[in-house]
PAVEXKE-613013 format. One record per residue (C-alpha): residue in three letters; x, y, z. Coordinates in Angstrom, 2 decimals, decimal comma, always signed. Layout:
BEGIN
<rec res="ALA" xx="X" yy="Y" zz="Z"/>
...
END
This chain:
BEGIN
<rec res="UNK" xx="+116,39" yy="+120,71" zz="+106,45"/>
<rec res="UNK" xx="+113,65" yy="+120,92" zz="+108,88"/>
<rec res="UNK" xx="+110,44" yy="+118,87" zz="+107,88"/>
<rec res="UNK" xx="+107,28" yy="+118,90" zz="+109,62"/>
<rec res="UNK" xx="+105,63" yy="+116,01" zz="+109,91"/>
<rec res="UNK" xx="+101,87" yy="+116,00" zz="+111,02"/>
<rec res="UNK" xx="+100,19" yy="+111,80" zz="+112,06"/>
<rec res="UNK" xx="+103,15" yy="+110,36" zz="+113,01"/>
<rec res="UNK" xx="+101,01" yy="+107,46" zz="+114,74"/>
<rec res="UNK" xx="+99,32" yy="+106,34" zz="+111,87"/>
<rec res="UNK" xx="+100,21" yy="+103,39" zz="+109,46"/>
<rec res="UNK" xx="+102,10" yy="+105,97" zz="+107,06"/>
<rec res="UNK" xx="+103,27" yy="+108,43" zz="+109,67"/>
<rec res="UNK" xx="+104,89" yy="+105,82" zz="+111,81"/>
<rec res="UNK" xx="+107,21" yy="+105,06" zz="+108,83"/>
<rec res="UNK" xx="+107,66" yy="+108,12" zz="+107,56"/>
<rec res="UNK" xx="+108,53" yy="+109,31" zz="+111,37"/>
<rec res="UNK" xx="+111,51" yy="+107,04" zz="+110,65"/>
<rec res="UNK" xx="+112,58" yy="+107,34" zz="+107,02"/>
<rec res="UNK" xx="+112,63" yy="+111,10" zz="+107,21"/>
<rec res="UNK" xx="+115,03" yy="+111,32" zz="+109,98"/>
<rec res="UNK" xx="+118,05" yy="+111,00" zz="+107,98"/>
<rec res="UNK" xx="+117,14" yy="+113,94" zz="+106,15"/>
<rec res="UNK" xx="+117,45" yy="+116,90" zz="+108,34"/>
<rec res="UNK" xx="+115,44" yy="+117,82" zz="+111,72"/>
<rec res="UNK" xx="+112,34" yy="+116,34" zz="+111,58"/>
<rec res="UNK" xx="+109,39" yy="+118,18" zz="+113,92"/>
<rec res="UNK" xx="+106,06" yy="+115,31" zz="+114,46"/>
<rec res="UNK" xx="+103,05" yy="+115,19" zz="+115,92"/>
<rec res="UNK" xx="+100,06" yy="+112,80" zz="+116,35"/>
<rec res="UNK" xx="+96,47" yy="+113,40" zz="+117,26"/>
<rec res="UNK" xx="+97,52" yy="+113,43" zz="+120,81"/>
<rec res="UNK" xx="+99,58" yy="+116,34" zz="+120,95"/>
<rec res="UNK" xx="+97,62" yy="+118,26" zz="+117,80"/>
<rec res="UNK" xx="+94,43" yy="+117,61" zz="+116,46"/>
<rec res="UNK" xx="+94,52" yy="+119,23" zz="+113,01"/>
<rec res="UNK" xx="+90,73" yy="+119,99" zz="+112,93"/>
<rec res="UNK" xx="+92,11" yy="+122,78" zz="+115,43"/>
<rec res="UNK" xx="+92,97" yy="+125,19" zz="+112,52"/>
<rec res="UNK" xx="+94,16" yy="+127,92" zz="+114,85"/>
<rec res="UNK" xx="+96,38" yy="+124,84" zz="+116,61"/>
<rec res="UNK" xx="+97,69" yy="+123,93" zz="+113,40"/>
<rec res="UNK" xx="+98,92" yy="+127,33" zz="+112,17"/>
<rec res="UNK" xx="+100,59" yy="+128,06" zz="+115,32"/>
<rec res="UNK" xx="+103,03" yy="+124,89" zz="+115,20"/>
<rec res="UNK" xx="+103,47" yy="+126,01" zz="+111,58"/>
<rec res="UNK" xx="+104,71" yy="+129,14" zz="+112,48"/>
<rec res="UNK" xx="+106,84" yy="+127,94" zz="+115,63"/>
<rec res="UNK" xx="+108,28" yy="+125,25" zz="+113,64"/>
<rec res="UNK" xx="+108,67" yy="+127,10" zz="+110,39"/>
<rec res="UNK" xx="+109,25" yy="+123,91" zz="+108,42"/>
<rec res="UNK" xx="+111,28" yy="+123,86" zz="+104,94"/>
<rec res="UNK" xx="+109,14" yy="+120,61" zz="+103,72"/>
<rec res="UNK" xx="+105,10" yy="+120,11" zz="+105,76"/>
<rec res="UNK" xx="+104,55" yy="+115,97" zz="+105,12"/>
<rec res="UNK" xx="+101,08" yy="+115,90" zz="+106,07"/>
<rec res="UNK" xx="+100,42" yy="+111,67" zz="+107,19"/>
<rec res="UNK" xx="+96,90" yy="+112,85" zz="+108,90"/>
<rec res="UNK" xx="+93,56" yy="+112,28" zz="+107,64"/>
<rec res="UNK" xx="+90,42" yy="+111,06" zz="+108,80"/>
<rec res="UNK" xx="+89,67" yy="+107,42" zz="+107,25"/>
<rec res="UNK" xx="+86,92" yy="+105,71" zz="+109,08"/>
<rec res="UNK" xx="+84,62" yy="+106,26" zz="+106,01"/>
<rec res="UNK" xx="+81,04" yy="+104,76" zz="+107,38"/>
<rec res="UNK" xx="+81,41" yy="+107,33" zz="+110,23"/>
<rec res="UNK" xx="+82,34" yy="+110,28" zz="+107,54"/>
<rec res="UNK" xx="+79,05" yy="+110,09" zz="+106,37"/>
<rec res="UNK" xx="+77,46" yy="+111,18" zz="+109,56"/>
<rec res="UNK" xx="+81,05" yy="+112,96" zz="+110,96"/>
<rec res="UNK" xx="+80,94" yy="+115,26" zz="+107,89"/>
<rec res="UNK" xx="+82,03" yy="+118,09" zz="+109,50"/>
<rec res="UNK" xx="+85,46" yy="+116,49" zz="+111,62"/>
<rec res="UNK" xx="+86,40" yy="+114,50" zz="+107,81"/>
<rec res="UNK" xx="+85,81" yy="+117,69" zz="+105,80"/>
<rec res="UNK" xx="+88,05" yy="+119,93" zz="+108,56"/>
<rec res="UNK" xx="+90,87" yy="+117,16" zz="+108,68"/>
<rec res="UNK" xx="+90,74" yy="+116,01" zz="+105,34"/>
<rec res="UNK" xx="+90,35" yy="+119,61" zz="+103,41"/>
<rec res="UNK" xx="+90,23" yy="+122,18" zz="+105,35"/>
<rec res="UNK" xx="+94,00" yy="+121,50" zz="+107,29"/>
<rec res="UNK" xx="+95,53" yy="+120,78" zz="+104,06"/>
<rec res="UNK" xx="+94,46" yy="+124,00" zz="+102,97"/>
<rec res="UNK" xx="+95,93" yy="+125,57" zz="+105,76"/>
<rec res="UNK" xx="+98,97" yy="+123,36" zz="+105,19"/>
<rec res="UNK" xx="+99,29" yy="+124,96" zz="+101,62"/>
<rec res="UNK" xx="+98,73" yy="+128,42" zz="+102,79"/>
<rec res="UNK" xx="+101,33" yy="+128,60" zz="+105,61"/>
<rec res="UNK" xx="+103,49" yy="+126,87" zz="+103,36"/>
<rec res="UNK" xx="+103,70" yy="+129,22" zz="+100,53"/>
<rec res="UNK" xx="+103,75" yy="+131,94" zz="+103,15"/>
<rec res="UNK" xx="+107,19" yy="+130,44" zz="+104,31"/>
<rec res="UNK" xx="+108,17" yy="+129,76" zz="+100,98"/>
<rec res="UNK" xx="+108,13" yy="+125,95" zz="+101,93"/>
<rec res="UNK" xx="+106,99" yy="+122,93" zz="+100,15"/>
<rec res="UNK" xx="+104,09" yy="+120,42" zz="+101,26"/>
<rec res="UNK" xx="+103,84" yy="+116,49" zz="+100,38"/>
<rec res="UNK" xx="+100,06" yy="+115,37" zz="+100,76"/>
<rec res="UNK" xx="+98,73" yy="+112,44" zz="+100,66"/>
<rec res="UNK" xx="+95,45" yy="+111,57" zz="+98,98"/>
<rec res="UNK" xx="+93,00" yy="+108,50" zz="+97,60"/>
<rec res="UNK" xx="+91,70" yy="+106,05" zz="+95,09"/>
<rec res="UNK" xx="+88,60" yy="+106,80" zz="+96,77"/>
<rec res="UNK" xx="+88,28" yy="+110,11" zz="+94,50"/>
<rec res="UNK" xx="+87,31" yy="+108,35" zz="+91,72"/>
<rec res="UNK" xx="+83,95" yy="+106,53" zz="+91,43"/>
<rec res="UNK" xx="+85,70" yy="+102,86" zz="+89,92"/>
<rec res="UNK" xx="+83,73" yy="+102,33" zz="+87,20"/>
<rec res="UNK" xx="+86,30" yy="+102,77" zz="+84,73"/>
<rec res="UNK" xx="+87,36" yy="+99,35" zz="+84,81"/>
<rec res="UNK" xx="+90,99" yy="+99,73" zz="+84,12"/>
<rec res="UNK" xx="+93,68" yy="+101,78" zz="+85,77"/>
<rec res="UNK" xx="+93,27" yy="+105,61" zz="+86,54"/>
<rec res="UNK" xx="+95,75" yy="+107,90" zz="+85,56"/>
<rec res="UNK" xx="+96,27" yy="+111,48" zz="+87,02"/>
<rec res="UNK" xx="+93,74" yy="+112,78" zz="+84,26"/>
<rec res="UNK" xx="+90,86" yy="+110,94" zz="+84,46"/>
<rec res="UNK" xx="+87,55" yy="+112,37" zz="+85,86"/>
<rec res="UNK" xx="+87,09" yy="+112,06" zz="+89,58"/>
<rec res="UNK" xx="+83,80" yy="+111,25" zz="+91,16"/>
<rec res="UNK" xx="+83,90" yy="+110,52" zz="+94,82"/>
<rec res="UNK" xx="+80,96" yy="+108,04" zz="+95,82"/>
<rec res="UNK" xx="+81,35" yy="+108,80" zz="+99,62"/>
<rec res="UNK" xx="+82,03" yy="+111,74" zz="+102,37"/>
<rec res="UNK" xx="+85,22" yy="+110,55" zz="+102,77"/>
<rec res="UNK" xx="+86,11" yy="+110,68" zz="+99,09"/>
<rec res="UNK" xx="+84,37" yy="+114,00" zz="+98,65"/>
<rec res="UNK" xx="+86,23" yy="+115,38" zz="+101,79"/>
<rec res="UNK" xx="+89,73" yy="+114,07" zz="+100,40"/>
<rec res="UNK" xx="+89,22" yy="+115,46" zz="+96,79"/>
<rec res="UNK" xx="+88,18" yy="+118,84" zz="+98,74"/>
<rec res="UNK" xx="+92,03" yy="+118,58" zz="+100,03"/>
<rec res="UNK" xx="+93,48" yy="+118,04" zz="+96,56"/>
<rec res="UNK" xx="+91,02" yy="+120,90" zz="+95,40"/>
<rec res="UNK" xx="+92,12" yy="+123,28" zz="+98,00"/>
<rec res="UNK" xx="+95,95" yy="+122,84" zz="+97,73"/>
<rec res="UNK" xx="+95,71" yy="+123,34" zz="+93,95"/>
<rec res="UNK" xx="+93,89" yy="+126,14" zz="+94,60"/>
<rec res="UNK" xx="+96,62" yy="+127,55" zz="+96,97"/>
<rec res="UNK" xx="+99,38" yy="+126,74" zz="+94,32"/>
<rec res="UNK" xx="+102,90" yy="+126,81" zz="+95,70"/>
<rec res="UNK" xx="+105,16" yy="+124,38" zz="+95,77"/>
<rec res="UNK" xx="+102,90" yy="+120,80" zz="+96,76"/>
<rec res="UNK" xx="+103,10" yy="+117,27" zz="+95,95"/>
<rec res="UNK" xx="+99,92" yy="+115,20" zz="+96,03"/>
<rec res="UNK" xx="+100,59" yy="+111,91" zz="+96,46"/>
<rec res="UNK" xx="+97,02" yy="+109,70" zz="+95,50"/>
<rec res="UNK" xx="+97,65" yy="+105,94" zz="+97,07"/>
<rec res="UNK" xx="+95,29" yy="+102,65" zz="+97,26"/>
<rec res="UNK" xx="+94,77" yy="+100,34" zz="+99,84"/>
<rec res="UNK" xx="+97,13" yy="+101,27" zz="+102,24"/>
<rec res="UNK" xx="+98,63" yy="+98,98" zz="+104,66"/>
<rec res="UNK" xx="+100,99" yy="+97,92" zz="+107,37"/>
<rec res="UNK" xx="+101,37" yy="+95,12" zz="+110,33"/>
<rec res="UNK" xx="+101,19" yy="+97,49" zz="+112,95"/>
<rec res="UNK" xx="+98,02" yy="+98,20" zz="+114,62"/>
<rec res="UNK" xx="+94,33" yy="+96,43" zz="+113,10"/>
<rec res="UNK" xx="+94,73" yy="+97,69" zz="+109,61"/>
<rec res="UNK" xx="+93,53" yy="+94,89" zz="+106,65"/>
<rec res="UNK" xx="+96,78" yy="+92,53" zz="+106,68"/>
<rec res="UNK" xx="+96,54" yy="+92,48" zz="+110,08"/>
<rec res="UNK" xx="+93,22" yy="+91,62" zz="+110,07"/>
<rec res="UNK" xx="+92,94" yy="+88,87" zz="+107,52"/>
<rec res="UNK" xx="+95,66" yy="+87,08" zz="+110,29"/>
<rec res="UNK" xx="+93,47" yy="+87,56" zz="+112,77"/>
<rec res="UNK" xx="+90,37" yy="+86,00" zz="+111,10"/>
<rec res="UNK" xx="+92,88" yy="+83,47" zz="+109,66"/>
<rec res="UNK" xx="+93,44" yy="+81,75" zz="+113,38"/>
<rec res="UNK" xx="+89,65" yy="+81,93" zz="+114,20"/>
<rec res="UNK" xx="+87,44" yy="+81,27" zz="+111,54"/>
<rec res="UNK" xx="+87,88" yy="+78,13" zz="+109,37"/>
<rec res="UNK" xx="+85,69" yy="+79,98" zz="+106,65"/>
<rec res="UNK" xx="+86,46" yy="+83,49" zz="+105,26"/>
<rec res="UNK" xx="+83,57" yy="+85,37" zz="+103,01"/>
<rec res="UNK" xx="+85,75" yy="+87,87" zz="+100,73"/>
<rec res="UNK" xx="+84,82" yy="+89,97" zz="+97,85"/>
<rec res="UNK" xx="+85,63" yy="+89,47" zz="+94,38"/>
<rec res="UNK" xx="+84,62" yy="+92,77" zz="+92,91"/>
<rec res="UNK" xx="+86,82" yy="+95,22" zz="+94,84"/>
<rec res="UNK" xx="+90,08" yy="+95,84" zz="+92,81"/>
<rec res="UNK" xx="+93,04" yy="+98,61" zz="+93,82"/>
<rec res="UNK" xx="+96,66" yy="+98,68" zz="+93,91"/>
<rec res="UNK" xx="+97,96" yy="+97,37" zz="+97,72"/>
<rec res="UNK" xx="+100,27" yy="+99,82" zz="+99,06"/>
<rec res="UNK" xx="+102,94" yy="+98,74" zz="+102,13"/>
<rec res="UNK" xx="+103,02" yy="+102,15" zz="+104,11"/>
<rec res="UNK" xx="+107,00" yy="+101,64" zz="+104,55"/>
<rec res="UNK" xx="+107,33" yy="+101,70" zz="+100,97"/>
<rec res="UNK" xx="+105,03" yy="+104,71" zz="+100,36"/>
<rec res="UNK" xx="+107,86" yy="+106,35" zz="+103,23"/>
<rec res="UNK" xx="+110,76" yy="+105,05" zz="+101,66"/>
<rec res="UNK" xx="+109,64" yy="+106,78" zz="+98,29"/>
<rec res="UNK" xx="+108,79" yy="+109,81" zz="+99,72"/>
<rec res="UNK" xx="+112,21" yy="+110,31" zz="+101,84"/>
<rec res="UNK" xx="+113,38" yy="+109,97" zz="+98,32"/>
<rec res="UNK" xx="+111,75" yy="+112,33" zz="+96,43"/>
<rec res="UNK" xx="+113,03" yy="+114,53" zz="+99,28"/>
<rec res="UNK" xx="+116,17" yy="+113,85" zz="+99,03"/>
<rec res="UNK" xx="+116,14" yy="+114,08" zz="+95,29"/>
<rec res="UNK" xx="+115,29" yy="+117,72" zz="+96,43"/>
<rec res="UNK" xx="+117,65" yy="+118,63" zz="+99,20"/>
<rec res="UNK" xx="+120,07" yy="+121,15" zz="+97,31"/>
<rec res="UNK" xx="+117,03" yy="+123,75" zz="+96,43"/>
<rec res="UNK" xx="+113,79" yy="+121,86" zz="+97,89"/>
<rec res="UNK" xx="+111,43" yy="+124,75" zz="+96,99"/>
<rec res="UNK" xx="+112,71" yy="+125,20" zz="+93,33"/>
<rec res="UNK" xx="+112,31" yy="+121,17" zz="+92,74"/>
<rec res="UNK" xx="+108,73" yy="+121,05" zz="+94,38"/>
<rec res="UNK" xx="+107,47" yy="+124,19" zz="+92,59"/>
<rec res="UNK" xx="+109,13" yy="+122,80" zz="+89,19"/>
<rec res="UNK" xx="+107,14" yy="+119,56" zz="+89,81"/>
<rec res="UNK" xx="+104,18" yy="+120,14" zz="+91,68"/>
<rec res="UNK" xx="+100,94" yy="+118,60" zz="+91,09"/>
<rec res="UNK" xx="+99,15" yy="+115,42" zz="+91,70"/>
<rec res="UNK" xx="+100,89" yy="+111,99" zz="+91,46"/>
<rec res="UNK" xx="+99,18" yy="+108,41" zz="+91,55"/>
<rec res="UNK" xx="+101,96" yy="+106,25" zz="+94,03"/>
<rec res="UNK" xx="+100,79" yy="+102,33" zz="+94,78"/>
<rec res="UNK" xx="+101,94" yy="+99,11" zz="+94,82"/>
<rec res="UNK" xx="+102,27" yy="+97,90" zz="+91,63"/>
<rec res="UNK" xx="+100,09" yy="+95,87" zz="+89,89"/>
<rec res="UNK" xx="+96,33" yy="+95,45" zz="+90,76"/>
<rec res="UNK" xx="+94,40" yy="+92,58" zz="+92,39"/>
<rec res="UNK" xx="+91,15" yy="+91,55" zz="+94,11"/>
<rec res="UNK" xx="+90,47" yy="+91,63" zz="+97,65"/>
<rec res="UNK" xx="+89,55" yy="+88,23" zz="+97,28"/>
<rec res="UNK" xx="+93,16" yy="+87,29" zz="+95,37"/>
<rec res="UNK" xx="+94,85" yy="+89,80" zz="+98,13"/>
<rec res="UNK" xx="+93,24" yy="+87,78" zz="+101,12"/>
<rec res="UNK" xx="+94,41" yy="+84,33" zz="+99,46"/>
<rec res="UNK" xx="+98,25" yy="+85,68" zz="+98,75"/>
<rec res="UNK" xx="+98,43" yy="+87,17" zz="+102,71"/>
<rec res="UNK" xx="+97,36" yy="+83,55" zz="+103,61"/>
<rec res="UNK" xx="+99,97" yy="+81,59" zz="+101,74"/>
<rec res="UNK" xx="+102,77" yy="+84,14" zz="+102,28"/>
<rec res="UNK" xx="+101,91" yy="+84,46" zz="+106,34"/>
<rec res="UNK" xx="+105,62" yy="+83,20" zz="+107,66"/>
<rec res="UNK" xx="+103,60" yy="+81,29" zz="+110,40"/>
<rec res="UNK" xx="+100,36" yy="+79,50" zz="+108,34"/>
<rec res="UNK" xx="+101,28" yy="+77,02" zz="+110,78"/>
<rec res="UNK" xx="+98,75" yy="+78,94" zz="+113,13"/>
<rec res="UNK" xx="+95,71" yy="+79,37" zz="+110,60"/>
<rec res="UNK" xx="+92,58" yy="+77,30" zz="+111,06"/>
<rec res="UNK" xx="+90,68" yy="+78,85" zz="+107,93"/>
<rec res="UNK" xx="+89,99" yy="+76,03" zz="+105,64"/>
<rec res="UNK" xx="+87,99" yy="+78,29" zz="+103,15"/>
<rec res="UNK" xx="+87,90" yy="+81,26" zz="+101,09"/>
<rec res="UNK" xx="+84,74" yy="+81,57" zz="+99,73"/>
<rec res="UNK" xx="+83,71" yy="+84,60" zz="+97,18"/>
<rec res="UNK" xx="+80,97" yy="+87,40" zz="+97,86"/>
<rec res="UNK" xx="+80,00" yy="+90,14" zz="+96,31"/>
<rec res="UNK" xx="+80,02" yy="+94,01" zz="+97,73"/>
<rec res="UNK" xx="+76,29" yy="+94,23" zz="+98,01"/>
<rec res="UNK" xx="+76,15" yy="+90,94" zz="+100,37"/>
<rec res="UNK" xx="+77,91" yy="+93,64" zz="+102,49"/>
<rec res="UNK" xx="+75,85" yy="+96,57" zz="+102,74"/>
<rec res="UNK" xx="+77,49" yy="+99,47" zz="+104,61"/>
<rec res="UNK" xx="+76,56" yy="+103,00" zz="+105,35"/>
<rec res="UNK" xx="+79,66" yy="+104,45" zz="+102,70"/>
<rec res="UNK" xx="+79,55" yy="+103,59" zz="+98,88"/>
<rec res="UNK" xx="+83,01" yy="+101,78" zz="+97,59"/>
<rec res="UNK" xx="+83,98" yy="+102,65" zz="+94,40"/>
<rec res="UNK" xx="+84,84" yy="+99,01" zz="+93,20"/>
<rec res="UNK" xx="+87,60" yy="+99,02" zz="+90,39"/>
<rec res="UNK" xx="+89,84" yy="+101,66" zz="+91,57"/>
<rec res="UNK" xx="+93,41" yy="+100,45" zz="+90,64"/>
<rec res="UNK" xx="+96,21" yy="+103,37" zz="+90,04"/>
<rec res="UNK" xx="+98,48" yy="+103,88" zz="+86,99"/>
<rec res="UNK" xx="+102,07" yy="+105,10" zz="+88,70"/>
<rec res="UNK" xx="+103,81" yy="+105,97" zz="+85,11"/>
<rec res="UNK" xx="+103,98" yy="+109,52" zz="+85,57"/>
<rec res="UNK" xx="+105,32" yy="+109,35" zz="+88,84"/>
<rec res="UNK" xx="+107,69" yy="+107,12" zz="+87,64"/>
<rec res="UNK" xx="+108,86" yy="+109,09" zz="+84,20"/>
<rec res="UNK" xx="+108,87" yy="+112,49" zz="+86,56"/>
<rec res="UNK" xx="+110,97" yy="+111,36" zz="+89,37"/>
<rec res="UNK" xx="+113,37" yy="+107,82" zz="+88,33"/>
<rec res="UNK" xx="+111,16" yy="+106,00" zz="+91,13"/>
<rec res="UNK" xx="+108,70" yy="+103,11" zz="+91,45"/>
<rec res="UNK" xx="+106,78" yy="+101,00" zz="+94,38"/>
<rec res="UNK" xx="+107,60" yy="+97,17" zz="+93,56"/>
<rec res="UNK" xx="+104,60" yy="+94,76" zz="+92,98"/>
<rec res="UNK" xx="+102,47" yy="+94,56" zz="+95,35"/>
<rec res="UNK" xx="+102,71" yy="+91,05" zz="+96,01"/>
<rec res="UNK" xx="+106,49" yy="+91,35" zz="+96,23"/>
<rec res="UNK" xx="+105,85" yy="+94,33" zz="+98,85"/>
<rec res="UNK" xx="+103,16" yy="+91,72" zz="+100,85"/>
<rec res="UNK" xx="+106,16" yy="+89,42" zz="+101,13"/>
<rec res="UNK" xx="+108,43" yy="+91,90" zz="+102,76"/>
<rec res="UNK" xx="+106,32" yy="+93,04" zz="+104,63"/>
<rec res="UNK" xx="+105,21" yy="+89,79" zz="+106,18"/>
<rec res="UNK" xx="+109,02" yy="+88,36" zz="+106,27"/>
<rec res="UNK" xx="+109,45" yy="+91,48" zz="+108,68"/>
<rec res="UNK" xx="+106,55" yy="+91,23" zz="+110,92"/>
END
């Protein structure tokens, strides 16, 4: 099995880099050595690699700057996936792709399925539901994985940064009115090795059989304001904290040059009925992940 495996350095594609490696001969590369806005780029180490399974980890996710960087989100975050799907169908391979809450607009107020209408309220959603619009488009044999609130301890991503603020402020400002699903990038890699490897005896048969889009996230949905408090009491060395508050805010008290769609938490049951497979609860996920660190 060779698998292609595109952001290796980011929170997801530094797991996956490692979960995927039991699985056959895995080919990665970061920003460094392949910046997939470089479409010609890109469809050259497709064809020199000719991968059985593309896992595309890249995207572009600094949403303020999307919505004056349309151009570099929309080439990264639609118009490489595209090119993903092409070349893939062209080698009659398969392509796992990941994709957002941020496609929907979070006014629903409970838990989107796979069905429900999207409305992106930013560049960077727009640009990401572009990707999901493309591959379709292509057809083939795809998985589109939609995730919220994606995290890890490597690097500044939000856990990481609610410690930080933890052992220098003694009063945190958090917002009450953002809900999602928190995701721990390892186990958004563990599940995908394996879907793979549910796949290994005749990959392109079980993508093709089951392609489409997918909702994967922790499970369970909280407030950022609940989420900050839990990564606070769970932190294996709250010895080190100074914060003596939490106090609640509101969105709007944060004005920023990106919309957030507010209520935007995921409903995993197809994924689950379709493949035997589940993320745990997020807060059970938070404590792993935190034990580990």
């Amino acid at each position: 099995m060779r698998i292609l495996l595109f952001g290796k350095n980011g929170q997801l594609g530094w797991e996956l880099h490692r979960t995927l490696a039991p699985l056959g001969e895995v080919h990665a590369s970061d920003s460094r050595s392949l910046d997939v806005a470089d479409l010609k780029a890109l469809e050259r180490v497709i064809n020199e690699v000719k991968p059985q399974i593309i896992v595309n980890a890249s995207a572009y996710t600094a949403v303020d700057r999307a919505e004056e960087q349309v151009d570099l989100a929309t080439k990264i975050n639609a118009l490489a996936p595209a090119l993903m799907a092409e070349s893939a169908r062209k080698l009659n391979a398969s392509l796992i792709h990941y994709s957002t809450d941020y496609v929907f607009d979070g006014t629903k107020n409970t838990a989107y399925t796979e069905n429900d209408l999207t409305n992106p309220l930013n560049v960077y959603g727009q640009s990401k539901l572009n990707g999901e619009q493309a591959i379709g488009q292509v057809g083939g044999a795809y998985f589109i994985f939609r995730t919220s609130w994606v995290y890890s301890l490597r690097g500044d991503g939000f856990v990481s940064k609610v410690l930080s603020w933890s052992r220098k402020q003694e009063t945190l400002r958090i917002v009450t009115d953002q809900i999602g699903s928190p995701t721990w990038a390892r186990m958004l890699a563990e599940v995908t090795a394996a879907v793979i490897a549910q796949s290994l005896l005749a990959p392109q048969r079980y993508f093709s059989e089951k392609s489409g889009i997918y909702h994967l996230g922790g499970a369970g949905s909280v407030s950022r304001f609940d989420f900050v408090r839990a990564i606070l009491r769970l932190d294996p060395n709250v010895g080190e904290q100074i914060t003596k508050n939490v106090e609640t805010a509101l969105t709007a008290d944060f004005p920023t040059p990106a919309c957030r769609p507010l209520v935007t938490p995921l409903d995993c049951s197809r994924f689950e009925s379709v493949f035997g497979l589940r993320l745990p609860a997020w807060e059970e996920s938070l404590r792993l992940a935190l034990e580990k660190s």
